[in-house]
C-alpha positions as CSV (number, residue, x, y, z in Angstrom):
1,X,0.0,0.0,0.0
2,X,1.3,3.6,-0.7
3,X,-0.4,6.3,0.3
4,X,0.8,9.9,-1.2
5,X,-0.4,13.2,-0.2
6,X,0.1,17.0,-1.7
7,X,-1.1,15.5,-4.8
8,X,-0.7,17.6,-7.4
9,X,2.6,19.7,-6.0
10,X,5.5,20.2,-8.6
11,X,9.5,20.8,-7.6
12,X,10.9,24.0,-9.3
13,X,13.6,22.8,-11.2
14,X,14.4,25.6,-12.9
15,X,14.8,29.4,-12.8
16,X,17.0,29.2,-9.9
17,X,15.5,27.0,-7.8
18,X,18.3,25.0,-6.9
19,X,20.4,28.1,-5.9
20,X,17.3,28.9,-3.8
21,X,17.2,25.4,-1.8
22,X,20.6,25.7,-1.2
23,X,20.3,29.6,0.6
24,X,17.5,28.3,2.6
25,X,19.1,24.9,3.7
26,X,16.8,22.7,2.3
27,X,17.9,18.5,3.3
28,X,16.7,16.3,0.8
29,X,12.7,16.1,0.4
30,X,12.6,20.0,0.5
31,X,11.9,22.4,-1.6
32,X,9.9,25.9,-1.4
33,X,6.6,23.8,-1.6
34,X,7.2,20.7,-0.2
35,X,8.5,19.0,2.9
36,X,8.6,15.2,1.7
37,X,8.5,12.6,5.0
38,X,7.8,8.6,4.7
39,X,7.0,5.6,6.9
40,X,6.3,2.2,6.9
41,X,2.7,1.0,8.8
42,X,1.0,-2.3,9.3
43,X,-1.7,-1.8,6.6
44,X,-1.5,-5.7,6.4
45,X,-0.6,-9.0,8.5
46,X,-1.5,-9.5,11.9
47,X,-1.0,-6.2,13.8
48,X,-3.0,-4.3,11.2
49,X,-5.4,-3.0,13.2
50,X,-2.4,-0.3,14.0
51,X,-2.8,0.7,10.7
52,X,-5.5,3.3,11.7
53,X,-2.2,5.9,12.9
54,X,-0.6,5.5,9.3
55,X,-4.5,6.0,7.9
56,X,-4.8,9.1,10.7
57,X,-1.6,10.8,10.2
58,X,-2.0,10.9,6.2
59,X,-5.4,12.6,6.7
60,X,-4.1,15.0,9.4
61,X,-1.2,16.1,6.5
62,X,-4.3,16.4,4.2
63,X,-5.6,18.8,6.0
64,X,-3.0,21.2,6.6
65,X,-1.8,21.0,3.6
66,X,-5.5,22.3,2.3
67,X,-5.1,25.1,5.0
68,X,-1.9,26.3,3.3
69,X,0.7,24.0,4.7
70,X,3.4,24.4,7.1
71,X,5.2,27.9,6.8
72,X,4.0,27.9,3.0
73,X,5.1,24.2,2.3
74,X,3.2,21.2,1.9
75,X,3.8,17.9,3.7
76,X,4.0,14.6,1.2
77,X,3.4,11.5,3.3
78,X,4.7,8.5,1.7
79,X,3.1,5.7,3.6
80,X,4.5,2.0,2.8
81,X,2.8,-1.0,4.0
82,X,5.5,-3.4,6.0
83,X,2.9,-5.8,7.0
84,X,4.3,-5.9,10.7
85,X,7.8,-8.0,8.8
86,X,11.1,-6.4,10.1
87,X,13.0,-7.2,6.4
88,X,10.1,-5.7,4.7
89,X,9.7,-2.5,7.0
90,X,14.0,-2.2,5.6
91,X,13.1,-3.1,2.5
92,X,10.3,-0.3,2.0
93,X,12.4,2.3,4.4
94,X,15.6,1.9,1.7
95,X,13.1,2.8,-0.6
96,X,11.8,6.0,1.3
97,X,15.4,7.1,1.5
98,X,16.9,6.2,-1.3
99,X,14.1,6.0,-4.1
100,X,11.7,8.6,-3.0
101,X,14.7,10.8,-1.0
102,X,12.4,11.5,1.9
103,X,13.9,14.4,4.4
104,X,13.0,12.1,7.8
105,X,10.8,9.1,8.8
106,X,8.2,9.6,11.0
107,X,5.9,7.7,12.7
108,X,6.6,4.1,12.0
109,X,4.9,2.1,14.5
110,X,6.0,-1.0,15.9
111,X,9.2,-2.3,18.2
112,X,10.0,-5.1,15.5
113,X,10.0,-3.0,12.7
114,X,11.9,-0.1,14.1
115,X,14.3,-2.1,15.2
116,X,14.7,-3.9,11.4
117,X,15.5,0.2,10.2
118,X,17.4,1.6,13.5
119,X,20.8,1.1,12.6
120,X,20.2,2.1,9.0
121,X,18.7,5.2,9.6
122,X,21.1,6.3,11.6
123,X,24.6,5.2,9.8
124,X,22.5,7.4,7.2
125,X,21.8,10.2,9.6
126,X,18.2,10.1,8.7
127,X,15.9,11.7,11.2
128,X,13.1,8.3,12.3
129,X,10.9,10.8,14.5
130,X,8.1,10.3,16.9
131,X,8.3,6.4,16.2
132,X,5.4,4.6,17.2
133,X,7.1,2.4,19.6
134,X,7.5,2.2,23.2
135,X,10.5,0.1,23.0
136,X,13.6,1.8,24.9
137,X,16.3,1.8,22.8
138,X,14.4,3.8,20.3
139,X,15.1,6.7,23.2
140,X,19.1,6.0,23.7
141,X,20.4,9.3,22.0
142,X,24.0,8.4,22.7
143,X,23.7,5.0,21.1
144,X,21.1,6.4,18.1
145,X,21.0,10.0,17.5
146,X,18.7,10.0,14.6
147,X,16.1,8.4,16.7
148,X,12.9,9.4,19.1
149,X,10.4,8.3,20.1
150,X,6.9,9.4,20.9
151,X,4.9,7.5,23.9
152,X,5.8,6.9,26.9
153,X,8.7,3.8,26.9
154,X,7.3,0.4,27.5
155,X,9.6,0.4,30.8
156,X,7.7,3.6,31.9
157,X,4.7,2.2,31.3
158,X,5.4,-1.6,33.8
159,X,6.6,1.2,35.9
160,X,3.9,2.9,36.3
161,X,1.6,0.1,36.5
162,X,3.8,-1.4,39.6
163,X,3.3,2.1,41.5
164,X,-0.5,2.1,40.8
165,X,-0.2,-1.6,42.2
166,X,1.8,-1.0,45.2
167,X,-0.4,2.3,46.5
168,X,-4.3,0.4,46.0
169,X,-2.8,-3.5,45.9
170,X,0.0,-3.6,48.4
171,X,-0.4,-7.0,48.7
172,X,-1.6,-8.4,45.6
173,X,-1.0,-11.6,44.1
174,X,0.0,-11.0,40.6
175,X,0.6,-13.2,37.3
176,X,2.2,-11.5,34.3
177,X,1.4,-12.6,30.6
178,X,3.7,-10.6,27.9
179,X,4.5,-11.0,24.7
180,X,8.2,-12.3,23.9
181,X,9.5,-9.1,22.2
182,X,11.1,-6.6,23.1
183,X,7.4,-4.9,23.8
184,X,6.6,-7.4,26.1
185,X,10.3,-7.7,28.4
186,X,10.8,-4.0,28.7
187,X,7.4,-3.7,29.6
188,X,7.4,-6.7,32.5
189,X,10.9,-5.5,33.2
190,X,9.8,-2.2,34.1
191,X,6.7,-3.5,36.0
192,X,9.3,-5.9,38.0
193,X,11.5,-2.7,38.5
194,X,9.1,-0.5,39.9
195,X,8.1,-3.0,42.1
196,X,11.8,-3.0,43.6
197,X,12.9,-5.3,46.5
198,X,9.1,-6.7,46.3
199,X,8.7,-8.0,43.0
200,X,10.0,-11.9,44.1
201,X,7.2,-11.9,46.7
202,X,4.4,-10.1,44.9
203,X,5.0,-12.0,41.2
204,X,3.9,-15.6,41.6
205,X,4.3,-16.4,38.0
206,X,5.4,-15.1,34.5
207,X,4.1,-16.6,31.3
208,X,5.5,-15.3,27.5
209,X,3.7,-16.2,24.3
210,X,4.7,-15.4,20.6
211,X,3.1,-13.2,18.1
212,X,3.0,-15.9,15.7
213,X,0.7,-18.5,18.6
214,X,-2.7,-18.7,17.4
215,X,-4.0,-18.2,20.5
216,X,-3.2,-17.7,24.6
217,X,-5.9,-20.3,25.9
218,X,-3.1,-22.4,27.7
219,X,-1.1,-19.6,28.9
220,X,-4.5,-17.8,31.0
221,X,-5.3,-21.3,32.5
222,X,-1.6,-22.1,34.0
223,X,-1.2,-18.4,35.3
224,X,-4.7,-19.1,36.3
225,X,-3.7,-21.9,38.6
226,X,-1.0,-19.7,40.5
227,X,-3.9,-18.3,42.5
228,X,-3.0,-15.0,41.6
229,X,-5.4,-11.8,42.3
230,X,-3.8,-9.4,39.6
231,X,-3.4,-10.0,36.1
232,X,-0.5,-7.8,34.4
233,X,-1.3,-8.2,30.4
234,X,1.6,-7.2,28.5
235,X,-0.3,-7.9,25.2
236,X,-1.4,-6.9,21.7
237,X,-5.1,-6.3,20.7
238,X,-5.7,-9.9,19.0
239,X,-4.4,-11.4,22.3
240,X,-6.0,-9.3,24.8
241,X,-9.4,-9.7,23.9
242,X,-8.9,-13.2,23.5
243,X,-7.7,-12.6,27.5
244,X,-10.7,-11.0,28.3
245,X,-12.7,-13.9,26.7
246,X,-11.1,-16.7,28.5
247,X,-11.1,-15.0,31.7
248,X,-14.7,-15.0,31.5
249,X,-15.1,-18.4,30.4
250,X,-13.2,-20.0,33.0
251,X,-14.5,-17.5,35.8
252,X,-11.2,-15.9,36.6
253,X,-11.6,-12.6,38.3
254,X,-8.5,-11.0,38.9
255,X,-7.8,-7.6,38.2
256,X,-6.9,-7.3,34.9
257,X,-4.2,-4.5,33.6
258,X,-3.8,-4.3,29.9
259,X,-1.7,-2.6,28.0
260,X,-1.8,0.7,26.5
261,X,-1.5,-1.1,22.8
262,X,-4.4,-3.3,23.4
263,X,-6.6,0.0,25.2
264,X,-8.7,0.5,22.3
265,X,-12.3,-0.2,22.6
266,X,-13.4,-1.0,18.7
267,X,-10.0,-3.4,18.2
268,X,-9.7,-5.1,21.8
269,X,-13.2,-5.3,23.6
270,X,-15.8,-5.0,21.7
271,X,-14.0,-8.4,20.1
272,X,-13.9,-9.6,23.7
273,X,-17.1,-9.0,24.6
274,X,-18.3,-5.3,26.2
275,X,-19.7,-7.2,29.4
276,X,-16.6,-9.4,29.6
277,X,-14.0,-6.6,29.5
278,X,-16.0,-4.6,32.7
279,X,-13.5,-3.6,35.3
280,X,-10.2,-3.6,32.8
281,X,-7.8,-1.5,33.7
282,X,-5.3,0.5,31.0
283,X,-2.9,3.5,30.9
284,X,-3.7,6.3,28.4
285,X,-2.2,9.8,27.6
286,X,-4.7,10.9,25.3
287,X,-8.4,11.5,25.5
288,X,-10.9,8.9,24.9
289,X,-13.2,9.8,22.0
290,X,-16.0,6.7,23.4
291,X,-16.1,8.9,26.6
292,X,-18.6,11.5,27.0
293,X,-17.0,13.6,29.6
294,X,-15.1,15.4,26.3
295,X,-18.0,15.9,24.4
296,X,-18.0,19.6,24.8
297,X,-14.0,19.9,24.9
298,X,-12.9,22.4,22.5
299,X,-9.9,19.6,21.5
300,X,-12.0,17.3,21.1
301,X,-14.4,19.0,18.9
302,X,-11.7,19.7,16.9
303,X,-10.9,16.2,16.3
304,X,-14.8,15.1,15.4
305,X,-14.5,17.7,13.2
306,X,-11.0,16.6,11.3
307,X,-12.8,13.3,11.2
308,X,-16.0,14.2,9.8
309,X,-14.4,15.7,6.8
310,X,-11.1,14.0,6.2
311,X,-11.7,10.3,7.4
312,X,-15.5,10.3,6.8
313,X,-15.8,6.7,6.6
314,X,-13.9,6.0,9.4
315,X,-14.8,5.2,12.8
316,X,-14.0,8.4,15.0
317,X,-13.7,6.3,18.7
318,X,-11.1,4.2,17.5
319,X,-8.4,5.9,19.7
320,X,-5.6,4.7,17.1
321,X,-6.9,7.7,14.9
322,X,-6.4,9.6,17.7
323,X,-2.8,8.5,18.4
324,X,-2.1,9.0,14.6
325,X,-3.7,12.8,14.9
326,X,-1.5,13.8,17.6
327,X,1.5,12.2,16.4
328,X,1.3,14.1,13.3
329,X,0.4,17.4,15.1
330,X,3.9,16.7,17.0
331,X,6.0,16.5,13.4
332,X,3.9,19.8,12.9
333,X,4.9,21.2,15.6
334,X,8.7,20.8,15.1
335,X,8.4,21.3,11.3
336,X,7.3,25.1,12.1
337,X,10.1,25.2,14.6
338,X,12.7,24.8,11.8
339,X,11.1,27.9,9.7
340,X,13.5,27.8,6.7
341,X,16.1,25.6,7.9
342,X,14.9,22.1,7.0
343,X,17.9,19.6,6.8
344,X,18.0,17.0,8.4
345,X,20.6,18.1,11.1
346,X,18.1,20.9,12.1
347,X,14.9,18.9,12.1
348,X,16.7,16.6,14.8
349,X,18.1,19.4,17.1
350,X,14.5,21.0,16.7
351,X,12.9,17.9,17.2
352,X,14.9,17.6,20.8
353,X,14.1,21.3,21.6
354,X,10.3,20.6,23.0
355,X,9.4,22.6,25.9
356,X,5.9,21.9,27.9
357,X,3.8,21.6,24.7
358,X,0.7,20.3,25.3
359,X,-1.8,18.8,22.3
360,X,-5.7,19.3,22.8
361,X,-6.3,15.8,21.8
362,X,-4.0,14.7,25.0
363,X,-5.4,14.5,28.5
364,X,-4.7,16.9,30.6
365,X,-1.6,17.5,32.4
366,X,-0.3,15.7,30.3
367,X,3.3,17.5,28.4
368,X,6.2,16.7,26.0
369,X,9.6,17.6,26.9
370,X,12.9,16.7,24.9
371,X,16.2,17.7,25.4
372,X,19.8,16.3,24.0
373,X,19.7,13.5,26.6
374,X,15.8,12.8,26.4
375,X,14.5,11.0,23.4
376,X,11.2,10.2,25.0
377,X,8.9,13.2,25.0
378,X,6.0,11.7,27.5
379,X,7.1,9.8,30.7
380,X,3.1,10.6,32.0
381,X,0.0,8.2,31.8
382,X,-3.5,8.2,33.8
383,X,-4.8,4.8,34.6
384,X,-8.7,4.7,32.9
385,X,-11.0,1.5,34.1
386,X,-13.7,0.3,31.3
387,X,-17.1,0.6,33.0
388,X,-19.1,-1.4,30.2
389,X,-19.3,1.5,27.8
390,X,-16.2,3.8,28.1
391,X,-12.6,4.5,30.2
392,X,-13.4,6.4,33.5
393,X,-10.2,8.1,34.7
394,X,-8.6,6.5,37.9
395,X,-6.8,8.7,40.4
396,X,-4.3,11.3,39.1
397,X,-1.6,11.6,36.3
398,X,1.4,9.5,37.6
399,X,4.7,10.2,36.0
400,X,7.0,8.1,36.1
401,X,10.4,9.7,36.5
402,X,8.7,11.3,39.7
């Protein structure tokens, strides 16, 4: 799948143009009217129910490039499909860079993938910006430069999950499930970190699974058996609600924790079962379209309008639209920041300038910050419960470098 936007825009090739570009400090991509990014997405295969961000952040680009760009230049998306496969996500991003001469990648999501393009993007000095992983060496600026991240680091997250625990469960029982990837181990590692010297007494089992297992069925009933009150589900969407399901079947009712890639309600529980998935727990950082509280938020009505007329056949609570939409107001962000300076050194440096800015699609409190040394602009989440119809908030923003 490739997915290309500012349809219709033509580089100046003559009259000067190049003499132009070069005075202004264009990287390659730019010109006076165009800024040209790419990415790879999941638009097939077995996580491609992420593809919504790739769909989201395309549309978001549609519309400001209808509203006159970013300072007078248009942003060309080139969005690959990588079908979740590490060789294919290289094979499309050599494409991006070397075919299509993109100025950056932005937004790829997944920790496989990334991985498969880390080390290429970077002994190319290629900006890979706002990456849709959690995974923590995408946020190691002395080992890759020429990478950031965007959420909050999969070892943030376990962390904040064990301080949640350790304030309302102090002595919980708990079982972890987690995907064996790097997704799943930084995550539990995390959870087992923030848990400190109590993590051998309060973990009673650990159980892994692969992407590529058809289904979970065996793990829930063994991690079942343990007796444990507290379920930590380090899990994608697919496995999650299948999770929720067997929980249900089989009458298990621990508290059950999921994580923030399985927190949508379209892809994880309304598969599960609405009734069934009563009581989850997730973390989130941005608001919850499904939840009725925003309805009259300013942000919010922003986004239902964005929807309504670029995505109309989409549907608007699927909060991976909403991760796409803010994602791509970040690029926008740091694109206007680099004003007519738009190599690829500059993008970078601007891209680990952010100071306090805060989205109106993101929940309050809520604030990116980058520096040199800090690759991972959000180290906040708020714990939201599923009542049967929508996330209710739980307690206060906990960050977790605090």
């Amino acid at each position: 799948m490739r997915i290309l936007l500012a349809a219709g825009l033509t580089l100046a090739i003559v009259g000067g143009a190049a003499g132009s570009a070069q005075s202004k400090d264009y990287g390659p991509g730019v010109s006076d009217t165009e800024v040209r990014i790419g990415q790879t997405m999941p638009y097939s295969g077995a996580a491609s129910s992420f593809a919504a961000i790739g769909r989201a952040m395309s549309a978001y680009f549609q519309k400001i490039n209808a509203e006159g760009g970013v300072n007078g230049r248009k942003i060309n998306l080139i969005s690959l499909d990588d079908a979740y496969s590490p060789p294919k996500a290289v094979e499309q991003t050599r494409r991006l860079v070397e075919s299509d001469e993109v100025l950056a990648i932005v937004g790829t999501f997944g920790s496989p993938t990334n991985f498969a393009i880390q080390k290429y993007l970077n002994a190319k000095k290629v900006p890979g910006l706002f990456l849709g992983t959690g995974a923590n060496r995408i946020a190691e600026p002395q080992t890759y430069p020429w990478s950031m991240g965007w959420q909050p680091n999969n070892h943030a997250k376990g962390v904040i999950y064990a301080k949640y625990i350790l304030a309302e469960r102090p002595n919980a029982k708990i079982a972890v499930l987690f995907q064996n990837d790097d997704f799943g181990r930084d995550y539990a590692k995390g959870f087992r970190d923030g848990l400190g010297d109590k993590a051998n007494s309060m973990i009673l089992k650990e159980v892994s699974y692969e992407l590529t297992d058809p289904t979970i069925d065996s793990q829930i009933l063994v991690l079942k058996s343990t007796g444990a009150d507290v379920l930590i589900d380090i899990s994608t969407p697919k496995f999650t609600a299948q999770a929720i399901k067997r929980m249900a079947e089989v009458k298990w009712g621990a508290l059950h924790l999921l994580s923030d890639a399985a927190g949508s309600i379209a892809s994880t529980l309304v598969p599960a079962g609405l009734e069934n998935a009563k009581g989850v727990i997730t973390v989130a950082f941005r608001k919850d379209p499904n939840d009725p509280i925003w309805a009259n938020d300013p942000g919010m009505k922003e986004y239902m309008a964005f929807m309504k007329q670029y995505m109309p056949d989409a549907n608007p609570t699927e909060t991976y639209y909403v991760f796409g939409y803010a994602t791509a107001q970040t690029f926008e962000h740091v694109l206007k920041n680099c004003g007519d300076d738009i190599t690829r050194d500059n993008l970078m440096k601007q891209a680990a300038s952010i100071k306090d800015l805060e989205l109106s699609i993101m929940l309050p409190g809520i604030k990116f910050n980058t520096s040199a040394s800090r690759y991972t602009p959000m180290s906040q989440e708020h714990l939201m419960q599923f009542d049967g119809t929508k996330w209710v908030p739980v307690g206060d923003v906990i960050d977790a470098e605090k």
